[in-house]
Structure formats: C-alpha cells, structure tokens
N, C-alpha and C positions, 0 to 999 in steps of 0.2 A: 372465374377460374376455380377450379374444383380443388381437395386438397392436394392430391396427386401431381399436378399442374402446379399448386404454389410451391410445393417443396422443386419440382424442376427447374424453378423460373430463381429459386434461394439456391440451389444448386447450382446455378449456371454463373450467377453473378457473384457467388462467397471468393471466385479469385482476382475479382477486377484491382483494379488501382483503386476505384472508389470508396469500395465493401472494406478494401483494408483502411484505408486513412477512416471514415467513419468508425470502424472497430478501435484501432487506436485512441481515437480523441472520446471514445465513450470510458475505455479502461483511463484513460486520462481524469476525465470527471470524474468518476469514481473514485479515484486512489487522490485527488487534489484538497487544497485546504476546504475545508467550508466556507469561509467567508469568499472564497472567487468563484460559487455560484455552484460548485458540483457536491457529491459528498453528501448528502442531506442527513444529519444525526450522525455521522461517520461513520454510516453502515457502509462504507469501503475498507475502511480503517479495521473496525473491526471483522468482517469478514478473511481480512489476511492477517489478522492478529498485530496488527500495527498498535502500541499503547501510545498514545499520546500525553507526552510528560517531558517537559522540559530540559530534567537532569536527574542525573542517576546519582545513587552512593556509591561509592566503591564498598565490595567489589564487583566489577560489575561482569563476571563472569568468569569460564571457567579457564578460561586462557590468562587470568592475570595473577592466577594460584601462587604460580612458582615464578613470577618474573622477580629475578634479583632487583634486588632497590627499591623493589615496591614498598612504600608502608603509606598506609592509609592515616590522613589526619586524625589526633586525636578529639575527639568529640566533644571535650569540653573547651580544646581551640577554635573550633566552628561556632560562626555566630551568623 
C-alpha cells in the first residue's frame, strides 16, 4: 500500500467504533497513574501541565482572594 492508499485506508477507518474506543483508552494511558502501567515519566502529566503534588497551601488561587471567612492557618500553628 503506497502512501496515498494508507492515509485512505486511516481515513476510512478514523470513524469506526473501534478507532474511537482504541483512541480513548490510549488518551487514557497517557493522562493515568504510572504505577498502572501507562504514563511512562509522566510525560502525560506533564504535557497538559498536570503538577503532581499532593496538597497545596492556601492560597490556593485566585478565586479565594475575597471569600469572606477565609483566613489561612497561622504558620507557626502548622506542624
């Protein structure tokens, strides 16, 4: 099959049922933990800028500026 031919034959088949569930479960591997086998170095992660981190400090952006009753622990109450 020539190149012309394989893009017709990737044309014909990009709307099947199959080409989508296979594209799903590959964006799946990619974006999933590393340890269940997808992911490799979390260049999924990092490609969409996903930081991988536990817990944040307040605050933790810019929507919680003006929330009344906010107030952030004091730092030397944190242990």
């Amino acid at each position: 099959m020539g190149g012309s031919g394989q893009l017709s034959y990737l044309k014909g088949i990009e709307t099947t049922p199959f080409f989508g569930t296979m594209r799903f479960l590959t964006v799946l591997g990619l974006l999933s933990l590393p340890t269940y086998g997808g992911n490799e170095g979390k260049a999924g992660w990092t490609l969409v800028g996903f930081v991988d981190q536990h817990a944040w400090e307040p605050p933790f952006g810019h929507y919680d500026r003006g929330y009344p009753g906010f107030e952030p622990y004091a730092k030397e109450r944190r242990s």
